[in-house]
N, C-alpha and C positions, 0 to 999 in steps of 0.2 A: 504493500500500500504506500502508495507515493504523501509526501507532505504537501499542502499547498500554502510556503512560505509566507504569501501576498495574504492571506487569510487570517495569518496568526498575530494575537496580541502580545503587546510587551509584557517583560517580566514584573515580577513585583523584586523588591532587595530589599531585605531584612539586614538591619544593624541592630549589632548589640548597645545595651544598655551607656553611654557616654561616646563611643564611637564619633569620630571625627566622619562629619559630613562628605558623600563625594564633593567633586565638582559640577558645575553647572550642567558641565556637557554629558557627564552622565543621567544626569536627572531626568534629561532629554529623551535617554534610553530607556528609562521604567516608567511602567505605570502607575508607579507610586511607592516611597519607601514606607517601610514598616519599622518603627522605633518600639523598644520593651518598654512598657509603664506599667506592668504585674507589679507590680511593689512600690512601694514609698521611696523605697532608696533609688532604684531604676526612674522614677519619673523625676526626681528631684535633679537627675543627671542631664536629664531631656534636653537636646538639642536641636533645633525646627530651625527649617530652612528659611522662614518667614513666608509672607501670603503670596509672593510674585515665585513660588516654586512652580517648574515647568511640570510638576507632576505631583499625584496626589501624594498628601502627609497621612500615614494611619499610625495610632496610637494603639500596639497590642496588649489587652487588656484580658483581667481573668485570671481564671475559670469564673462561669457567672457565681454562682454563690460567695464569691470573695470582694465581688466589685461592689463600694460604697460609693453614693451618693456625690458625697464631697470630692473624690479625688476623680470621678468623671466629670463633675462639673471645671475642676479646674482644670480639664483639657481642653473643651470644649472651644473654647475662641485660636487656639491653636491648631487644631488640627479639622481635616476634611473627614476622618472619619477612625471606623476603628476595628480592630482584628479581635474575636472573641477568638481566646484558647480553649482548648478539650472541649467544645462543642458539646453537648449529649442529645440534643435534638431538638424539635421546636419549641418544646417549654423553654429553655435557654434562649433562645434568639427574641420570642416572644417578652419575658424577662425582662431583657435588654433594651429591647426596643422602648417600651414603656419607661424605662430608667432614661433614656433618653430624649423620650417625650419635656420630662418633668427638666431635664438637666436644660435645654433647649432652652425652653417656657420663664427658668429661672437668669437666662445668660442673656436672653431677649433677643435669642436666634429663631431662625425662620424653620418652623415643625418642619420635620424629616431632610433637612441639609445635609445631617449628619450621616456619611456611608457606614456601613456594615458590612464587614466580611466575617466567615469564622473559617476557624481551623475545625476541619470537620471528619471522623472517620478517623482522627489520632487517638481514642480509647473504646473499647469494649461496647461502650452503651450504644454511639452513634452508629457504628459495623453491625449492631445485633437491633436497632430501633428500626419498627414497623411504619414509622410514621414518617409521611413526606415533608418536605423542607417547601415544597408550594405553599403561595401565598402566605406564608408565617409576618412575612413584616415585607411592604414596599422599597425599605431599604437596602436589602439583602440583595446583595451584586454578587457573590462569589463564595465557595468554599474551597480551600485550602486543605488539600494531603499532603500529610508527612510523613513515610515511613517507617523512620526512624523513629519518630515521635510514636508510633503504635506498640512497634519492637519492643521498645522500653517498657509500655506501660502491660503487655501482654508478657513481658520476661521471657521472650528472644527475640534474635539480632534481627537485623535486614534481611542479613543473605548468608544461608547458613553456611558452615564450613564444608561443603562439599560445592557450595557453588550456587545452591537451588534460592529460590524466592517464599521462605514460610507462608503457610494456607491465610494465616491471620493479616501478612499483608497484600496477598492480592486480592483478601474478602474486601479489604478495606480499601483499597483503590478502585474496587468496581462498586461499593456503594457509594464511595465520593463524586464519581462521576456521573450514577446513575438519579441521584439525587440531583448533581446538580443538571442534569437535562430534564427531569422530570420537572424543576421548576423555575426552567429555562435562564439561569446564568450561569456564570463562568465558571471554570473547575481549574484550581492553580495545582500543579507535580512542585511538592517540593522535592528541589538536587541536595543529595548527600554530604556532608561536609566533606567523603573523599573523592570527591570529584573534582579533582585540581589540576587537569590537564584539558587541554583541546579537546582533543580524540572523545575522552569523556563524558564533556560535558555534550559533546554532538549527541555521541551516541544517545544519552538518557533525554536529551531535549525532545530528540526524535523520535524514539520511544512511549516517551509521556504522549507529545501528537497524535501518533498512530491508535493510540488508546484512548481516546476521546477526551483526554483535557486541551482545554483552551491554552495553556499555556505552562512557566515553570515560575516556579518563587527561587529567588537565588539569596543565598546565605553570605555573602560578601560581594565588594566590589570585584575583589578576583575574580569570580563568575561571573559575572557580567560583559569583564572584557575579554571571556575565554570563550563565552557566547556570542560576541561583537568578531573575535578573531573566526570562528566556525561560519560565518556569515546566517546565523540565527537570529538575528536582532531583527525585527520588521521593520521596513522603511519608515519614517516619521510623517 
């Protein structure tokens, strides 16, 4: 199955927590960076591009049960939108949504500005929940798989030592993606943190493609310009 390049969307790039900002001309290349604000000390580090960024700013936040009030409202004028972690399904997004109603309403922002994406399909609930991700919230653009992220939480790896792909995550990439065509947005692959060559990062770009995500979420600038060097980047 061939890709069709001209078709595909930019990545997202995730930076860690205080991380020094790319350059402009990357910014260009992504659809939006994702900054860590899970925690007090992570958001307290927070560094935004400010409002003339060529690309969306999201603030990943979570698991819902953790997220208060207060520390989503003081994102809110900062950032376009925001990344729920460990997803568990539409009770969570639904949740959220309404926390961001009220955060809006209190900041004297304009109802539903604010995007949502989640990380969806990186634990047990979301891979084993019967329930569709349609219509849960008009803000909801996109879910995000992890791998890695599920490995962990299921207590094995990626790719086992013979080589193979464990059952728990490719249950978990065909419900990320089947979820998200069933309520018609994007579905982002996240790349491995060992994915730090060319060849690589082609290979799993194109991979992700042929299996029905819209696109990859990359974990550093490095990848990004190993994607740019692969000619995987979509035109602007």
């Amino acid at each position: 199955m061939s890709v069709n390049r001209a078709q595909t969307m930019k990545p997202l790039l995730y930076l860690a927590a205080g991380e020094q900002l790319p350059a402009a001309m990357m910014l260009e290349a992504v659809q939006g960076i994702v900054v860590d604000a899970t925690t007090p000390q992570t958001r307290s580090s927070l560094r935004w591009p400010g409002k003339k960024a060529a690309c969306l700013v999201l603030a990943r936040i979570g698991p819902a049960e953790t997220i208060d009030e207060d520390g989503l409202l003081a994102l809110l004028t900062e950032m376009d939108g925001v990344v729920l972690t460990a997803c568990r399904g539409p009770a969570d997004i639904q949740k959220l949504d309404v926390m961001l109603k009220v955060a809006e309403a209190a900041a004297g922002i304009r109802q539903g500005r604010t995007a949502l994406l989640a990380e969806y399909a990186t634990v047990a609930e979301s891979v084993l929940s019967p329930h569709s991700m349609a219509g849960v919230s008009p803000r909801l653009s996109a879910l995000l798989f992890d791998a890695s992220a599920l490995a962990e939480a299921c207590g094995c790896h990626r790719v086992t030592g013979t080589g193979d792909v464990p059952a728990v995550v490719r249950a978990g990439r065909a419900a990320a993606v089947l979820r998200a065509r069933e309520a018609g947005i994007a579905a982002y692959d996240m790349l491995p943190a060992d994915a730090v060559d060319e060849a690589a990062v082609l290979r799993i770009w194109t991979n992700s493609l042929e299996n029905g995500f819209s696109a990859v979420a990359t974990r550093s600038p490095e990848q990004i310009d190993l994607l740019a060097a692969a000619g995987a980047l979509p035109k602007s």
